[in-house]
N, C-alpha and C positions, 0 to 999 in steps of 0.2 A: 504494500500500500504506500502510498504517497508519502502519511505521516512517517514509514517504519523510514523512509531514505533520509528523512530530513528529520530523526529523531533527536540529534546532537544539539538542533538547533533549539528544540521543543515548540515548535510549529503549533497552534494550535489547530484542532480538528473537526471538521464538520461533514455529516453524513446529512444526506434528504433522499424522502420517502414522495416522489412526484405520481398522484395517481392523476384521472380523468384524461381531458380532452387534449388533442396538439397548444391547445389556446395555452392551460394550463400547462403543459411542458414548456413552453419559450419563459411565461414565469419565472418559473424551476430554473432555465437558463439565465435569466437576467437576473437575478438572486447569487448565485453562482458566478458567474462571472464580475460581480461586484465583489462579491468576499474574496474572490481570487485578484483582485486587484490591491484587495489589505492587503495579502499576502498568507492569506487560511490556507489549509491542506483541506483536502478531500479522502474520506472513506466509504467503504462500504460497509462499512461493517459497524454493528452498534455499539459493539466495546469499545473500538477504536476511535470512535466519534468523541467530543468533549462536548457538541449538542448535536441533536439531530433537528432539523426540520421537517417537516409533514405536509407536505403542499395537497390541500384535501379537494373531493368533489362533491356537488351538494346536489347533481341533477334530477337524480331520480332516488327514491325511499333507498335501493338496492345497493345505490352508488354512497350514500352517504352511511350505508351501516359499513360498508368495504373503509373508509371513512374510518370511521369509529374502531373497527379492528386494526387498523394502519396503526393507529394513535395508541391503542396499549399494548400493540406490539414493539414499539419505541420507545414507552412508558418502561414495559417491562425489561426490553434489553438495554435499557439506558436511562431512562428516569429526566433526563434534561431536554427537553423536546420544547420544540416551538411551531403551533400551528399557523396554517395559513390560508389561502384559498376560499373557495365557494361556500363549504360548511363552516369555518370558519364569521363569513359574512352574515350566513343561516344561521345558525345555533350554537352562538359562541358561549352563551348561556350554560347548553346541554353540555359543552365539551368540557366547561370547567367542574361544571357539576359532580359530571363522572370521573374527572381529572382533578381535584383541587388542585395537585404540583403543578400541574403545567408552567413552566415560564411565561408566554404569552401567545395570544390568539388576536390574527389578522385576517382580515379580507382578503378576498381576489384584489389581483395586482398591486395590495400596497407594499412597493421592495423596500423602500424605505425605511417602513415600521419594521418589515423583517430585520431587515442590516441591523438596525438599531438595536433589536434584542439580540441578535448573536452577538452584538457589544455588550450588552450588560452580561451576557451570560458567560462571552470569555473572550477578553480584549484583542484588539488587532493586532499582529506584530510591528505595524507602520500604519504610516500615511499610504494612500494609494500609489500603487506605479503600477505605471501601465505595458512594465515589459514582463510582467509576470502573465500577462495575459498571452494567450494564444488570438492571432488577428482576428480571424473571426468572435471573439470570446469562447465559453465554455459554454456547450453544447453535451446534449445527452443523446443525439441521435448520430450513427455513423458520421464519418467524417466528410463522405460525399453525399449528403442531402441533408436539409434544414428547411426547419419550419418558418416561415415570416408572416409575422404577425404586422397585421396593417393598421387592425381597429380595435377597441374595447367594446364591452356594452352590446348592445342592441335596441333600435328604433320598434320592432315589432312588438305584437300582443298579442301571440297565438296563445288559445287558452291552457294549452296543458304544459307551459314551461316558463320555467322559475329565473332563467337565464336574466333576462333586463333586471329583474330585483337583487340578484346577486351581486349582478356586475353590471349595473348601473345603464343609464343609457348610449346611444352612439355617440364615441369620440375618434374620429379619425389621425391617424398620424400624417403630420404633411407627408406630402408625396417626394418630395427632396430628400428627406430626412430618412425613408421610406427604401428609396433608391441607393441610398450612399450605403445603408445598411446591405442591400443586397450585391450591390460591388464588394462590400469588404470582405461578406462571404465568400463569392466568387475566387474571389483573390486567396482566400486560406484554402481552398480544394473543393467547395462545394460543386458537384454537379449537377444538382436538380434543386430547384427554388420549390417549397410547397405552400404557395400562399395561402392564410388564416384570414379568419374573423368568425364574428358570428351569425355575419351577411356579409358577405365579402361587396355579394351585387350593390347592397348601400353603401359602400365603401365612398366618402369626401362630399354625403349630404348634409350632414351636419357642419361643414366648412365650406359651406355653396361652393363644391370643387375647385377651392383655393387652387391657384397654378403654385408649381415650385420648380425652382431650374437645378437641373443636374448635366453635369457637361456641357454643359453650354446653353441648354437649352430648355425652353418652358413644358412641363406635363403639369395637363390639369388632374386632381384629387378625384380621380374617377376609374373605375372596374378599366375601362378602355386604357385612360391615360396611363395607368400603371402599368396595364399586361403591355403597352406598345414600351415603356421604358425599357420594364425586364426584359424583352425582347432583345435588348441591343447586347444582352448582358453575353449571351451564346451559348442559356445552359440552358435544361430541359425546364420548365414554369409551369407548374401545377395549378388547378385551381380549384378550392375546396369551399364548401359552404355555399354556395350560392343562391339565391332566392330567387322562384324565377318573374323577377323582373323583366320588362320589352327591352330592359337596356343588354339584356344577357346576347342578345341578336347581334349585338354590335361586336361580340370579341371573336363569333365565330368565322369571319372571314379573316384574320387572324391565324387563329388555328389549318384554317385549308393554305394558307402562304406557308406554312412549318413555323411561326416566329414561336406562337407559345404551343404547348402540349394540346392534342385536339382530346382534351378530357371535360367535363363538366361532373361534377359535384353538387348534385340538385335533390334537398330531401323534400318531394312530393307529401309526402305522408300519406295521402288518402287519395282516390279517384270519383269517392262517390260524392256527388255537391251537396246531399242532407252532411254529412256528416264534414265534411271543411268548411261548410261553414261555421259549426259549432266549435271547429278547435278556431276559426278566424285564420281560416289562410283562402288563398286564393284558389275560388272554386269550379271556373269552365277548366275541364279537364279536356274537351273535344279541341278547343282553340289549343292547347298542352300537345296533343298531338297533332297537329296541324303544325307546330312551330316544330317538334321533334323532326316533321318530316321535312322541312325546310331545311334544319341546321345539317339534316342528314346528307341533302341534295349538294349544299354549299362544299360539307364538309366531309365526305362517306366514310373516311376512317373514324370518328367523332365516337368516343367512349362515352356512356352515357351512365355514372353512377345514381343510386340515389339510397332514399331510408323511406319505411313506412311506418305506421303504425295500426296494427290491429287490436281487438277491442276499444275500442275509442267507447265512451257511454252514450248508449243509445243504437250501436253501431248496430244491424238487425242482418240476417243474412244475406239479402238482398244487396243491401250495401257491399258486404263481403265480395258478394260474385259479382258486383260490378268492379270493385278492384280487383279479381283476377281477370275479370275482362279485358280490365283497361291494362292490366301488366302483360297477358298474353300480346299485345294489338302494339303498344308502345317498345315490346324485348328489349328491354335496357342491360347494360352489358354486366352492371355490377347492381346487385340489390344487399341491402340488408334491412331486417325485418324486428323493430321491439314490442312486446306485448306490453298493453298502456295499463298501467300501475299511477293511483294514485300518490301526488306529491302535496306536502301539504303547503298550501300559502297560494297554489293556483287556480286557477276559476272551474278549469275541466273536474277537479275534484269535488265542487259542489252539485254535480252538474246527474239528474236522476237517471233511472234505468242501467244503471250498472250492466255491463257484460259478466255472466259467472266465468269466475277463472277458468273450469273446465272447458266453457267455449273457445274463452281467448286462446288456451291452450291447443286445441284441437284445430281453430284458422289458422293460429301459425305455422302448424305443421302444414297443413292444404297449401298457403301461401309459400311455404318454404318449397317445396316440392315442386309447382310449378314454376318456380324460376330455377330450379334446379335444373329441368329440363329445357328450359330457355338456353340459359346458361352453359348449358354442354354442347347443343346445339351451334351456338353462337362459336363456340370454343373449337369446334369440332373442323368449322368453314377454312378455321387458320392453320390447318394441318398442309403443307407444301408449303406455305408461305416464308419468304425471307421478311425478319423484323430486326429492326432494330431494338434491342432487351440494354438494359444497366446493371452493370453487376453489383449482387450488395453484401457477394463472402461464400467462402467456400462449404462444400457439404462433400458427402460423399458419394462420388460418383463423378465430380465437378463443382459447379456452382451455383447459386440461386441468385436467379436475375428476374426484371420485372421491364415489359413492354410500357410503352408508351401509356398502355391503356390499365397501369396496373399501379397504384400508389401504395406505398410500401407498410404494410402492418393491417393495410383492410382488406386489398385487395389481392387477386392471385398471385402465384407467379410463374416462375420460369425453369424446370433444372438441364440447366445446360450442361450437357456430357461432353468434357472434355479432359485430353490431358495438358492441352496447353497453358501456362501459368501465364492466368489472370491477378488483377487486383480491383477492389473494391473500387467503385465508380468508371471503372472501366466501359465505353462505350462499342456494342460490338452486334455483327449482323448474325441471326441467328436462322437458320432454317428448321423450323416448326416441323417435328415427327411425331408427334402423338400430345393427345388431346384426352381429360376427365371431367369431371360438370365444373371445376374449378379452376385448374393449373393445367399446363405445359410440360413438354418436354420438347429439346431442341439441340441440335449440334451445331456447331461454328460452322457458318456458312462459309 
């Protein structure tokens, strides 16, 4: 470990426990990369730690008792802990409760308050330098791709999520600012950008798409103005989270030029219009696929992620099999599926007619299973095809890599059979030989 090299010095030590979303990892990063510019060490390990942090998630009931286990498991193998995060924002009340020791408990995003308490808890070796840092900063995700975080908060008010109360409303980071961040990545070895938020498509409404200049030149605080900067950059640019906004229309001809990745990150949640409008999202699903098939015209490699939710309350069977209707008709390339558990503090929880668990249970397997078939289907077409894959580390056999159309931790991937020595971030032509409802198989082309 870190601490044992620099034991002489007596370094002080710090271990975190980052659960939830990519949003909450760049946190975890910026946290990290601050204490590492005091001059803290890093561990993993709880004895070896002098505090640990706990960077928690508050989304759903399931997520926040993961939460609550995180937290006496840090309790228990170290006793010096500092939380922080979503639950933290939620139920900072609950955590002391169950915790009296705790040192201190913070909201999403405030690093500040964190820093502050690993200072009382065990002083910095210095003043900050900044050649302790690694260029990019400190990063929990390989060293060829990172997450960038553009915005905080969210503008929306969909009824079953806690998100805007958590984490406040939309604040955009200028796009300048935004930009220099993702060159400096660039420059430390990143090869694939994964752009964040919690609408990415609202990205610079809250700062009437303030412009900001990078290299010379003006990009306005908008989904478009950014995906055209990152473009200049030369890596792969991801895009995650999107709401489908009409502005979403604008980055796909984009994507058919090669500048960003032809991927979209769109959680629909429902198809059927009784039930999106009770959770208050946007409910012509027919116009949905009319745009599907545009972007697809524009764009025809265009990876189409997204998320649903079944049980929704009220949700009746009918609604059900209009969402498998609509997921048959739309075959989107990547799905995932949560079954809707009430959170407390949001409006869908007040909301009658409950689904029994047993049903929810029984559509998600229905729903699972016909994009299962989709999905092998889709996967199936790419068998002879030369792609271009990323490599993200060796296994046995070769290595595991991920297509264009595959973001790393959600989606498929790739195992590519070879003996030639690769390295991670490696960008490389792979010809597709065999195909599952999930992953790949592929040789160096």
């Amino acid at each position: 470990m870190v601490k044992k090299a620099m034991e002489a010095e007596k370094v002080p030590c710090v271990g975190i426990v980052s659960l939830g979303c990519p949003k909450a990892l760049v946190d975890s990063e910026r946290i990290l990369s601050c204490l590492r510019s005091e001059g803290y060490a890093f561990s993993g390990s709880y004895a070896d730690a002098d505090v640990v942090i706990v960077n928690t998630c508050g989304f759903l009931d399931s997520a926040r008792e993961e939460s609550f286990e995180a937290i006496a498991e840090a309790m228990e193998g170290n006793g010096r802990v500092i939380v922080t995060g979503c639950l933290g924002s939620a139920d900072a009340e609950g955590i002391r409760k169950r915790h009296p020791d705790i040192l201190a408990v913070t909201g999403a995003h405030q690093y500040e308050a964190v820093v502050d308490a690993v200072h009382a808890a065990v002083k910095p070796p210095h003043s900050p330098r900044g050649e302790l840092l690694p260029p990019g900063g400190i990063k929990l995700t390989p060293r060829h791709y990172a997450y960038l975080k553009i915005a905080e908060g969210c503008h929306n008010s969909c009824s079953y999520c806690i998100i805007p109360k958590l984490r406040g409303p939309l604040v955009s980071r200028p796009v300048g600012e935004v930009l220099r961040e993702a060159e400096k990545l660039v420059s430390a070895g990143v090869r694939e950008l994964l752009v964040v938020a919690q609408d990415v498509a609202a990205y610079g409404l809250d700062i009437r798409h303030a412009k900001g200049t990078w290299r010379g030149r003006e990009y306005p605080a908008s989904m478009l103005g950014l995906s055209e900067g990152l473009a200049e950059l030369g890596v792969w640019v991801r895009l995650h989270y999107v709401y489908p906004y009409p502005n979403v229309d604008e980055v796909i001809p984009l994507m058919a030029a090669g500048k960003i990745l032809p991927y979209l990150d769109i959680p629909f949640q429902h198809a059927s219009p009784r039930v999106l409008k009770a959770m208050k999202r946007p409910g012509d699903t027919e116009k949905l696929l009319e745009r599907i098939r545009a972007w697809r015209k524009i764009c025809p490699d265009i990876t189409l992620r997204s998320s649903f939710i079944v049980g929704f309350p009220g949700e009746t069977e009918e609604d059900f099999q209009m969402l498998l209707d609509w997921l048959r008709e739309a075959r989107l390339d990547r799905v995932g599926c949560f079954k809707y558990e009430d959170v407390e503090g949001v409006a869908s929880t007040a909301l009658p007619d409950k689904v029994p668990q047993e049903v929810i249970e029984e559509r998600w397997h229905r729903f699972m299973q016909v994009q299962q078939e989709i999905s092998a289907e889709i996967l199936a077409a790419k068998v002879g095809k030369t792609l271009p894959v990323i490599v993200d580390g060796k296994c046995e056999g070769g290595y595991v890599a991920r297509t264009k159309g595959d973001a790393p931790e959600i989606d498929g991937v790739v195992l590519l059979k070879t003996r030639k020595k690769l390295a991670s971030g490696d960008l490389v032509n792979a010809l597709i030989t065999e195909a599952d409802d999930y992953d790949l198989v592929a040789k160096l082309a």
